[in-house]
C-alpha positions as a Markdown table, in Angstrom:
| # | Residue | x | y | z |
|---|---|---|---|---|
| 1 | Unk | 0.0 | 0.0 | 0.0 |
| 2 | Unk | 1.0 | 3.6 | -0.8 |
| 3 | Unk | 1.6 | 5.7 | 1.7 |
| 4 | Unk | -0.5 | 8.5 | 0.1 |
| 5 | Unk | -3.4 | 5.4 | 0.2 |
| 6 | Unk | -2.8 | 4.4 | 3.8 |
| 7 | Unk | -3.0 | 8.2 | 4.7 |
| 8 | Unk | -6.6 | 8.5 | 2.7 |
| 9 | Unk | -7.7 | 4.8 | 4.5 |
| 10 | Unk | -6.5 | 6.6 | 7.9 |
| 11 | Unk | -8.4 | 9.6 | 6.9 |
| 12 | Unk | -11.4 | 7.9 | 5.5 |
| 13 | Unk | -11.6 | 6.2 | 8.7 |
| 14 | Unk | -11.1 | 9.1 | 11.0 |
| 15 | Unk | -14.1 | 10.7 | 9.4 |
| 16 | Unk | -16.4 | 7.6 | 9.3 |
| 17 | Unk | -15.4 | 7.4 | 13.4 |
| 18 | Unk | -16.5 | 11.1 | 13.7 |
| 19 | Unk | -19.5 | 11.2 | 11.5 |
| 20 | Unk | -21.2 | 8.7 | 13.4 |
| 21 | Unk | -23.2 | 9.5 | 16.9 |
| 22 | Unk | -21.6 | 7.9 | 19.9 |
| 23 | Unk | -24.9 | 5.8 | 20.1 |
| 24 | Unk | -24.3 | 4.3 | 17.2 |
| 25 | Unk | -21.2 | 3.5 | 17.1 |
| 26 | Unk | -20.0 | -0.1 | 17.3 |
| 27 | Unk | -18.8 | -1.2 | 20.4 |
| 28 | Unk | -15.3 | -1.9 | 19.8 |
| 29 | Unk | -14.4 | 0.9 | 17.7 |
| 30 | Unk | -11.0 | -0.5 | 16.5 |
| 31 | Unk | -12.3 | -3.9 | 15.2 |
| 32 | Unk | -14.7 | -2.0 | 13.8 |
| 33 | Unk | -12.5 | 0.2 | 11.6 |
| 34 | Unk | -10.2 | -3.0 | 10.9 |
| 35 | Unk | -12.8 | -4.9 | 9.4 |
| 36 | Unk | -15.0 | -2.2 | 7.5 |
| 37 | Unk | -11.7 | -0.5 | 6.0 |
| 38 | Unk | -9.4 | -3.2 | 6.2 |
| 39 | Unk | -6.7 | -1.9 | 8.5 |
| 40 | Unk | -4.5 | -3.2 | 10.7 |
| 41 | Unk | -4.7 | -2.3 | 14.5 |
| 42 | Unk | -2.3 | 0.3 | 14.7 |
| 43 | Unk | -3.6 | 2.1 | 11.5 |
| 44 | Unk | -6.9 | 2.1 | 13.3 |
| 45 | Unk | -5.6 | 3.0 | 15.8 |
| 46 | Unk | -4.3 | 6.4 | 13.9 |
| 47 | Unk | -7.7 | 6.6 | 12.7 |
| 48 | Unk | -9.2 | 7.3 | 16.5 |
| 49 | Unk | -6.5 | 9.2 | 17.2 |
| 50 | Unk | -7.5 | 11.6 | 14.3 |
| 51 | Unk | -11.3 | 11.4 | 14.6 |
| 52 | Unk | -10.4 | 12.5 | 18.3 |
| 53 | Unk | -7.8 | 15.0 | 17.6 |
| 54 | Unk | -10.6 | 16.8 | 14.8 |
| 55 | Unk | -13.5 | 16.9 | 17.3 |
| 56 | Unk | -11.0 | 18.4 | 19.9 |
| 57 | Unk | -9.9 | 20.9 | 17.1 |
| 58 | Unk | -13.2 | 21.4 | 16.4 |
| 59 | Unk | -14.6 | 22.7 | 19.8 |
| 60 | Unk | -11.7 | 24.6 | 20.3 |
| 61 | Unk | -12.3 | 26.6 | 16.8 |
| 62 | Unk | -15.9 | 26.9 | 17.9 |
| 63 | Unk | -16.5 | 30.8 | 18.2 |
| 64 | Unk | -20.4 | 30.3 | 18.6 |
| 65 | Unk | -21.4 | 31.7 | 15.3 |
């Protein structure tokens, strides 16, 4: 795999992870993102990482406009 493809997987992943409500996501989020984009558990765990690092990015950009 390319890097350039396991960086889009990673990212793919990460936004799958943050697009879904926390009530509807699966249980163990890591097999989860192994098995529905075929990474291995470290590049899922990346993925989390991301998704996590975004939403915290997120709130802290929010200016309430």
């Amino acid at each position: 795999m390319t890097p350039e493809r396991e960086l889009a997987l990673l990212l793919d992943a990460a936004n799958w992870l943050r697009s879904a409500p926390p009530q509807l996501r699966p249980g163990s989020t890591i097999s989860a993102l192994c098995e529905r984009f075929g990474l291995s558990h470290e590049q899922a765990m990346f993925a989390r990482r991301y998704a996590d690092d975004f939403e915290s990015k997120e709130a802290a950009n929010d200016n309430g406009a």
